[in-house]
N, CA, C and O of each residue as an XYZ file, in Angstrom:
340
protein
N      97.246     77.243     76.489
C      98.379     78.040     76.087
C      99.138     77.277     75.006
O      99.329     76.060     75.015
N      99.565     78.173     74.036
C     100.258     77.401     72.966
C     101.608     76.847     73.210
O     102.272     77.775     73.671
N     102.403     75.676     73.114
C     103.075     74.895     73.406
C     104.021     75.906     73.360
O     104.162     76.405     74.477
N     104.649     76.351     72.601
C     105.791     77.542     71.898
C     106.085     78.492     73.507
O     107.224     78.623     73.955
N     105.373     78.827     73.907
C     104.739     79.802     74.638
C     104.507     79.236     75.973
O     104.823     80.048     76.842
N     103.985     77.925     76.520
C     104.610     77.089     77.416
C     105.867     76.921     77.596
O     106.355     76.982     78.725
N     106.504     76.709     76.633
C     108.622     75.782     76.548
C     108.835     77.205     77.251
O     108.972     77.277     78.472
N     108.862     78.650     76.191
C     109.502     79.930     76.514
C     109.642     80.061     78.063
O     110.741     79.939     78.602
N     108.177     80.385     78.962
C     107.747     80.649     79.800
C     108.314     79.813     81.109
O     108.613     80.242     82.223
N     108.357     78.438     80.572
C     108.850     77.515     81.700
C     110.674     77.691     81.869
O     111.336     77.180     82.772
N     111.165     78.477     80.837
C     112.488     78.398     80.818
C     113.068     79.981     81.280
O     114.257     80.014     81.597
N     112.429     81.057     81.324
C     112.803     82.071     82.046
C     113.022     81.680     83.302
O     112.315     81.027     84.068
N     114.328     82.261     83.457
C     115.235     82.162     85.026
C     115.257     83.434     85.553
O     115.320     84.325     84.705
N     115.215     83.861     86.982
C     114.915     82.921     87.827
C     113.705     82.475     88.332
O     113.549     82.074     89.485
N     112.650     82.557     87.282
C     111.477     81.835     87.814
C     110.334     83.206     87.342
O     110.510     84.425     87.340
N     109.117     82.340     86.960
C     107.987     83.426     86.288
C     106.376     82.818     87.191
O     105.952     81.665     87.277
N     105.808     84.069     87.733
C     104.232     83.608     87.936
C     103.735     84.575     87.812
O     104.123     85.624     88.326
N     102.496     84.404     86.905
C     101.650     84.758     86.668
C     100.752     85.225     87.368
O     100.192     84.162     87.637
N     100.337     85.763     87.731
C      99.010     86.150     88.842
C      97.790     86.736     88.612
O      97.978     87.893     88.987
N      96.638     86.654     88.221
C      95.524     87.256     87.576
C      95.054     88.525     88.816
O      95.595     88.764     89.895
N      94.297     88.939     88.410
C      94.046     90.589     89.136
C      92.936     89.882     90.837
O      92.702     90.660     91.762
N      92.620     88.930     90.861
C      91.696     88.161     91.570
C      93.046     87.525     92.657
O      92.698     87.041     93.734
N      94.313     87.558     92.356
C      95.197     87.264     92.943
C      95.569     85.269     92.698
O      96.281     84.633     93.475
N      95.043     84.813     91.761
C      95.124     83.385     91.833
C      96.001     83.159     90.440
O      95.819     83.763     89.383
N      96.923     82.212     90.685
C      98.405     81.626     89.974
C      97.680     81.241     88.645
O      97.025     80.216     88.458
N      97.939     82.333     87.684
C      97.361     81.666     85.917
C      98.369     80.318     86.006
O      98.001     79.143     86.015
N     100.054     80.943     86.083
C     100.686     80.187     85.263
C     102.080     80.506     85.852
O     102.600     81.617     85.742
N     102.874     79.040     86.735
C     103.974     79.438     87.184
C     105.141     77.977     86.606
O     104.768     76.817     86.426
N     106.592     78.526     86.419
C     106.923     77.695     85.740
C     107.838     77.274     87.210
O     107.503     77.712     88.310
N     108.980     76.395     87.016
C     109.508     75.334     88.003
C     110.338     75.874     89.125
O     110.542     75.599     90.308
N     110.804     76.932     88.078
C     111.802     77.747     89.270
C     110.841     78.599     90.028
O     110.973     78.659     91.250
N     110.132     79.093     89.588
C     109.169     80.235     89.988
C     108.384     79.285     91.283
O     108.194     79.697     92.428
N     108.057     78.112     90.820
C     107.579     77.155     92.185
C     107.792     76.970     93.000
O     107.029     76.930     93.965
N     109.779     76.625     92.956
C     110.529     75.772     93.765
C     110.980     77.083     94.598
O     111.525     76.872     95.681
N     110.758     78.714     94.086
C     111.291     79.847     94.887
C     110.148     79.965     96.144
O     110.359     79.930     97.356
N     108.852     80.118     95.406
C     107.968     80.472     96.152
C     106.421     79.546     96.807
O     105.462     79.997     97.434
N     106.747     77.968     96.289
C     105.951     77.223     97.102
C     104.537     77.394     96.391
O     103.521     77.008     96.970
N     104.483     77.984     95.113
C     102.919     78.291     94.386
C     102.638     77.483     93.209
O     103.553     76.972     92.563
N     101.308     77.335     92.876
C     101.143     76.005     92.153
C     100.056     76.752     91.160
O      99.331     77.669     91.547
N     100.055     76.358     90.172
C      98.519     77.342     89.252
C      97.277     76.726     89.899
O      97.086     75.574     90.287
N      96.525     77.748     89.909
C      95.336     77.281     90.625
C      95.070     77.894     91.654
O      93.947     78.279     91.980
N      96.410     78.087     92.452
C      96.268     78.380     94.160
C      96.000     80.331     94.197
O      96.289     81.153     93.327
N      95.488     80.495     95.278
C      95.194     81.838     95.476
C      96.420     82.267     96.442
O      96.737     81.827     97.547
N      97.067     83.399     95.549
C      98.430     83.911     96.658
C      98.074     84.236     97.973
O      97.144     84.991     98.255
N      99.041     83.494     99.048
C      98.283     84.064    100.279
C      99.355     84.508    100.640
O      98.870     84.888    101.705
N      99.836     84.650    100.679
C     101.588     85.139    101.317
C     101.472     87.096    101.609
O     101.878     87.907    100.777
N     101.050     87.351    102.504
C     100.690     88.568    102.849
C     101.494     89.678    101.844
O     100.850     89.952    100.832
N     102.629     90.264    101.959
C     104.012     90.835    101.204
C     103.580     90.612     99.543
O     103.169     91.456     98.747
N     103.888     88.845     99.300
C     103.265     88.987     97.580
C     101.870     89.411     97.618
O     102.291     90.121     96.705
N     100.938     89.623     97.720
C      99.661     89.670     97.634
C      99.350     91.517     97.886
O      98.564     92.343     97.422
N     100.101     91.515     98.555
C     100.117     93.250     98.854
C     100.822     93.878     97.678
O     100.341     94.954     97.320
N     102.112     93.322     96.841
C     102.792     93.471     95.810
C     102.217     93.135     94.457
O     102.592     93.582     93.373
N     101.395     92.406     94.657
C     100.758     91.905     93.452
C      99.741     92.902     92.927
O      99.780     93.409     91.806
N      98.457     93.215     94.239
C      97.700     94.473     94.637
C      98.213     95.827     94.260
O      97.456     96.346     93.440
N      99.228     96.575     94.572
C      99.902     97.190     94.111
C      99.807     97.852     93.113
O      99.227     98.858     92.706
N     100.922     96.625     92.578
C     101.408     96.826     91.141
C     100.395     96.937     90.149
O     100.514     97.697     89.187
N      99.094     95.985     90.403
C      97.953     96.132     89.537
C      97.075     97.543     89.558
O      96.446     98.096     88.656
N      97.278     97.892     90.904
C      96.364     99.263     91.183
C      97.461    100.503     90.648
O      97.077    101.275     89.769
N      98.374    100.593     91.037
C      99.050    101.532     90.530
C      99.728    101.659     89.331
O     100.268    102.713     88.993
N      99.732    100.367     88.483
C     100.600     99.971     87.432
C     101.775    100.290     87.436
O     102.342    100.500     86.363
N     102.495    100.419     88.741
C     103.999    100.223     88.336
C     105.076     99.437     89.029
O     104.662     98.948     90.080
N     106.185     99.199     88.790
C     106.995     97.812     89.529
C     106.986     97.914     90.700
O     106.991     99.027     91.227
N     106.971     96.854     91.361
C     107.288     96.287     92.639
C     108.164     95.557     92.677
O     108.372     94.718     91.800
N     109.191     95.787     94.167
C     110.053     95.085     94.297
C     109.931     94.613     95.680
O     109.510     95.488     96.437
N     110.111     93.780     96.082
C     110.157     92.578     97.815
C     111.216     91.738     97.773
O     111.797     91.084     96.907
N     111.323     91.945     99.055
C     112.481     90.525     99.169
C     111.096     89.555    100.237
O     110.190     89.816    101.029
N     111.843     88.169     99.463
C     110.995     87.180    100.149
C     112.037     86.093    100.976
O     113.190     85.703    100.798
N     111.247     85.903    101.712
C     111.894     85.072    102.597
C     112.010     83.525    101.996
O     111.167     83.216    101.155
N     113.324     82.218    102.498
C     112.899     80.962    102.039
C     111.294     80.362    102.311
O     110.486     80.784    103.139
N     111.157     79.478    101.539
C     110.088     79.224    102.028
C     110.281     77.345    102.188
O     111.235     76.686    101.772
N     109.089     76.849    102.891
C     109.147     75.395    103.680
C     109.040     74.206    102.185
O     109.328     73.012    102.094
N     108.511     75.170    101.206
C     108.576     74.546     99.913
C     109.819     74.628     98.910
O     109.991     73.743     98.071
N     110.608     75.635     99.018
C     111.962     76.227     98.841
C     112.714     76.720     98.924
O     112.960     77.009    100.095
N     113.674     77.227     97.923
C     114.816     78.550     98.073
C     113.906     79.650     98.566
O     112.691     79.597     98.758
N     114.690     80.594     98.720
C     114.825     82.090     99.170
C     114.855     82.829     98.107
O     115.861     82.526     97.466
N     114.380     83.482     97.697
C     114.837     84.779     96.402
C     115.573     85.872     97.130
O     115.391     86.040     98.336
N     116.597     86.800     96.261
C     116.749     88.277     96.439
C     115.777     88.789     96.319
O     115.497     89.389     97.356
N     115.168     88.878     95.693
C     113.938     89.677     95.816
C     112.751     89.370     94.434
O     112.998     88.724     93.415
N     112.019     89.753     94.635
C     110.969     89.546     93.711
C     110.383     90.649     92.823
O     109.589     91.313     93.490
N     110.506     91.173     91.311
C     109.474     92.175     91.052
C     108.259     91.788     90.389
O     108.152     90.709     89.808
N     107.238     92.740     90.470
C     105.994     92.606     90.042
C     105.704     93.752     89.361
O     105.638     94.943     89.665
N     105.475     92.816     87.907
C     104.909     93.908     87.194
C     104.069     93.643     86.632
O     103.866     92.439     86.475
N     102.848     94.923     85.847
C     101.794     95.067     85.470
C     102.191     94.686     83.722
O     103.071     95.340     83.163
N     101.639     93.870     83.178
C     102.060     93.851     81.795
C     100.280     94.280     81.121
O      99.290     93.846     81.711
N     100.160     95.120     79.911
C      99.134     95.220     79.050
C      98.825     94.088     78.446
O      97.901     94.054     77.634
């Protein structure tokens, strides 16, 4: 990923992940980590995101969840998921 495009990505608040259609983390930046305990690489297992993720990809349109804290971090209000082209 181009550096430009790394800085951007890592600096959206409150937190950005990526998720490929296979359900596994392209690309999550610090807040997006420290909310939800996910690392690039890892395959979402978190029943709720994974059903939201599923979703949003099959139906192409937003999702919204509230997630619980997690043992790796904060708590979110809620989470959306969306399908980008």
């Amino acid at each position: 990923m181009h550096a430009s495009m790394s800085e951007l990505l890592e600096n959206l608040k409150p937190g950005l992940i990526w998720v490929g259609a296979d359900g596994v983390v392209r690309h999550v930046n610090r807040s997006g980590s420290r909310h939800t305990g996910l690392r690039a690489g890892q395959r979402v297992a978190d029943p709720a995101l994974a059903r939201a993720v599923i979703a949003a990809a099959l139906d192409h349109v937003e999702r919204h969840l509230q997630l619980a804290p997690t043992a790796a971090g904060e708590g979110l209000d809620g989470l959306d998921c969306r399908v980008l082209p």
